[in-house]
Every structure is written in C-alpha cells, then in structure tokens.
N, C-alpha and C positions, 0 to 999 in steps of 0.2 A: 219470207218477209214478216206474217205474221208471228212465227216465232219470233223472231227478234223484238216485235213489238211487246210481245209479252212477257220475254224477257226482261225489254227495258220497265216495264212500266211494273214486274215485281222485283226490279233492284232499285228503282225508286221508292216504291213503297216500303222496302227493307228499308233503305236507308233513308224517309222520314220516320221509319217505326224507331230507328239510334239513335237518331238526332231527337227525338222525341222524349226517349228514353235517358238520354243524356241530360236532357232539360228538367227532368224529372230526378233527377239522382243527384242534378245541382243546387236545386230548390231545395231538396230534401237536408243537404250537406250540410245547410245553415243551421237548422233546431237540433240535429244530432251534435254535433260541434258543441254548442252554446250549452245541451244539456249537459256533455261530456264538462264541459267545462264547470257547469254548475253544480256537479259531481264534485269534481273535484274540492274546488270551494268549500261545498260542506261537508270533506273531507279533510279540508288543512283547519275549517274553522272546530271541528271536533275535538282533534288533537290538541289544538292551542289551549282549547276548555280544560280535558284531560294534563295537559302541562299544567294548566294555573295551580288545576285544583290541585296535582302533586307536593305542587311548592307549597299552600295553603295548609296541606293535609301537614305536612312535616311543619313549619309552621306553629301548626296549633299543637302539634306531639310537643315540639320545645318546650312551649312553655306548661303544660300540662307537668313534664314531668320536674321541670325545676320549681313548678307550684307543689308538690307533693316533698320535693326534698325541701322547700322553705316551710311547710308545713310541720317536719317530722323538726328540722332548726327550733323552731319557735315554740315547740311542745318544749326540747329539751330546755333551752334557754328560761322559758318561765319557768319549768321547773326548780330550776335553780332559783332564781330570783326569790322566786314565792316559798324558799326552803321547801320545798317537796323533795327532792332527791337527795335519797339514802346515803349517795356515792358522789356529794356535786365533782367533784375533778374527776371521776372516771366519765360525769355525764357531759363536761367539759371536754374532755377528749373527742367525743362520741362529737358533740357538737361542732368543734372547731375541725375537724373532716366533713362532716356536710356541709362547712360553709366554702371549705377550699373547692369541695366539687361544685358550690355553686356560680365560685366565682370563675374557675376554670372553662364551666360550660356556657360562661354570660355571652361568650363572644361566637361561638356557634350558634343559639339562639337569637344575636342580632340578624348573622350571618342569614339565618332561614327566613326571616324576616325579609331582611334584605334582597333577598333573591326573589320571594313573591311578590315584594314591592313592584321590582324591576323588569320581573313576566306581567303581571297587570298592566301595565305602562306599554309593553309589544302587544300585548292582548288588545287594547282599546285602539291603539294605532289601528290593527290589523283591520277591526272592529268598523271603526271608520271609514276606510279607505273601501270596505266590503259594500257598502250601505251604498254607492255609486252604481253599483250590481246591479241591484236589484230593479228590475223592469216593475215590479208591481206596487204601484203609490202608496194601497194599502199596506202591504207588507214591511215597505219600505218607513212607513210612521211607526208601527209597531216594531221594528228593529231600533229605529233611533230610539222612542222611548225606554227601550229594553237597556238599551245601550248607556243613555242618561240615568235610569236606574243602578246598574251595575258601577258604573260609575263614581255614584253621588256614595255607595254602601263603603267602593274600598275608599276613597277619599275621607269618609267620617273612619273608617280602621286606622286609616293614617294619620290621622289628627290625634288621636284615639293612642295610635304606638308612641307620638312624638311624645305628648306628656307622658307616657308610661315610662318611659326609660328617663327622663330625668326622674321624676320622683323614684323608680330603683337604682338610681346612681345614688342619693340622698339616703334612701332606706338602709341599702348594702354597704354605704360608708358607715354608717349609726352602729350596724349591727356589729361589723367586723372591728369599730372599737373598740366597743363592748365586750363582745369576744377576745381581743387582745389584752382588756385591765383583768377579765377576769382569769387569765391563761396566770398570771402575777399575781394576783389575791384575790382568793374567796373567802376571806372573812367574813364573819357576819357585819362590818363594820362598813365594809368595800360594797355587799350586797345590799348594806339599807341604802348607800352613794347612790344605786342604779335606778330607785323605784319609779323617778320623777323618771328620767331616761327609757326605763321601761315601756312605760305606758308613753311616752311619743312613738318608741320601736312599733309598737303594736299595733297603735293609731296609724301609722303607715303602710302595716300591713294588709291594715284592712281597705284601705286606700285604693292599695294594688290589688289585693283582692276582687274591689269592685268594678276598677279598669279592666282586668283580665274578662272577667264575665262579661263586660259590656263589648269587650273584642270576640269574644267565641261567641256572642250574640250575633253579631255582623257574619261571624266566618261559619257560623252555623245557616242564614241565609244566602251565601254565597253560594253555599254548598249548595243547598237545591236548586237555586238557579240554573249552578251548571251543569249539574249530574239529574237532578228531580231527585235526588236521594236526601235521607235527614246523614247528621254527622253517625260518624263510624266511632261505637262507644268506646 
C-alpha cells in the first residue's frame, strides 16, 4: 500500500515537474518567435538598403560616365569653334561619334534612374509599414526621423533629376544642331555664324554641370546613410 502511495505521489510530481515545464517552454516560445522574427526583419531591411544602393550606385556610374564623354564633346566642338584644331573635320568626325554615343546611351541613363526612383518608393513603403514593429517608443522616433530624413534627400534628387533632364533635352538638341550645320560647313564664315550659339552651348553646360554635382551631393549622402560608407571613387 505504501508503495503505491509513493508511486502515486512521484507520478504526480513527475507530471507537475511537465506541466510545469511545458508552461515554461510556452512562455519562453513568445521572445524567441518575436526575436526570430525580428531577425528576420533586419534581414529583409538590409537587403532592401543593399538593393537601393545598387540601383544608386549604377545610377551615379551613368551619369559620371556620359559627363566625361560630354566633356571630351565640348573640348572638341570648342576647338573648332575657337579655330584651334589643325584638322577641324577629322575633329568633326571625332565629335559627331561622341555625340551619337551620347545620345544612344541617354535612354539607359534614364532607365538607371528610373529604376532607383522606383526601388526608393518599395524602400520607404517597406520603411513605413516596419516602423509599426517596433515596441521601443524610443527607437521608434528615431526610425521615423531617420525615415523623414532619407526621404526628404531622395525627394530634393527628384526634383533635382526632373529639371535636369529638361534642360539636357534643350542642351542635347542645341548641340546636335550644331553638330549637324557643322557636319555641311566649316567655313570660317559658318564658324564666326556659331560664336553667339556657342557660348549659350556652353552656358548650358555648365548648367548641367552644376545640377549633376548637386545630384552626386544628395547620392553621396545617401550613400553613407545606407552603407556608413563615403562613394566608391
């Protein structure tokens, strides 16, 4: 009889030690879950960073390098203009191929734009909808500010691209005229025609010029934002 009683009374205690143990591994289930979860989160929020900045990075390669072939354009083209060149129709040659590759690649160039436009706009959704997340009031101001910051940067880029591309729509028509009269005469006669023409060409260029820097200003703080890195020279 006493065995049994001691039986019963250590299969009771085994099974409050389960029941006990099970209340314990249920409670526990909740912060592990939540963390798992919160893992993850800034895990898809990393990647999306790493996306933007892809699309930014290629982006700012565009235009860098069509800044460099309208640089090498407008060396030749003044040359002419200003009679410096030895050879103007072989430098007319030279020129009127950098301007087809320029115009060829204008539409890739939106294109890369386009596309970082378009990741920004998934990025701040995602952005937002994350900011619900977060249990900590602190952290949660300092995310939205973060959030309003990044924000307010690509919105002035955007502003920033919208007038850029008209004024090189304006520029790139100017230029590819010009380049067309002079493809039919480079007399000195047709060349003194240009000079007034000239100097608007160049006046525009510099235009864009100072638009671009004021965009790779913006995409140069993006960039640490989202890597903590400066741009990649």
């Amino acid at each position: 009889m006493r065995a049994r009683r001691t039986d019963l009374c250590c299969w009771r205690a085994a099974s409050t030690m389960v029941v006990a143990m099970a209340l314990m591994a249920g409670l526990a289930a909740g912060p592990v879950l939540a963390q798992e979860a919160t893992a993850s989160a800034a895990r898809d929020a990393s990647k999306d960073a790493a996306d933007l900045q892809k699309k930014a990075d290629a982006a700012k390669k565009s235009v860098e390098e069509t800044r460099t072939q309208l640089n090498e354009a407008l060396g030749l083209y003044n040359g002419i203009v200003q009679g410096q060149e030895k050879d103007p129709r072989n430098a007319h040659k030279k020129l009127a191929k950098i301007l087809d590759g320029v115009v060829t690649k204008r539409a890739s160039n939106a294109g890369a734009w386009d596309q970082m436009q378009a990741k920004s706009v998934d990025f701040f959704k995602a952005w937002e909808a994350e900011l619900g997340t977060i249990s900590t009031e602190s952290i949660r101001q300092v995310s939205q500010q973060r959030l309003d910051a990044a924000r307010g940067r690509y919105e002035k880029m955007s502003t920033s691209l919208t007038a850029a591309r008209e004024e090189y729509t304006k520029f790139l028509t100017n230029f590819q005229d010009q380049v067309t009269l002079m493809g039919r005469d480079l007399s000195p006669e047709a060349i003194a025609g240009l000079q007034a023409p000239a100097t608007e060409l160049n006046a525009q260029a510099e235009a864009l010029k100072a638009r671009a820097a004021e965009m790779m200003t913006v995409a140069a703080e993006n960039r640490v934002a989202l890597t903590g890195q400066a741009p990649k020279k």
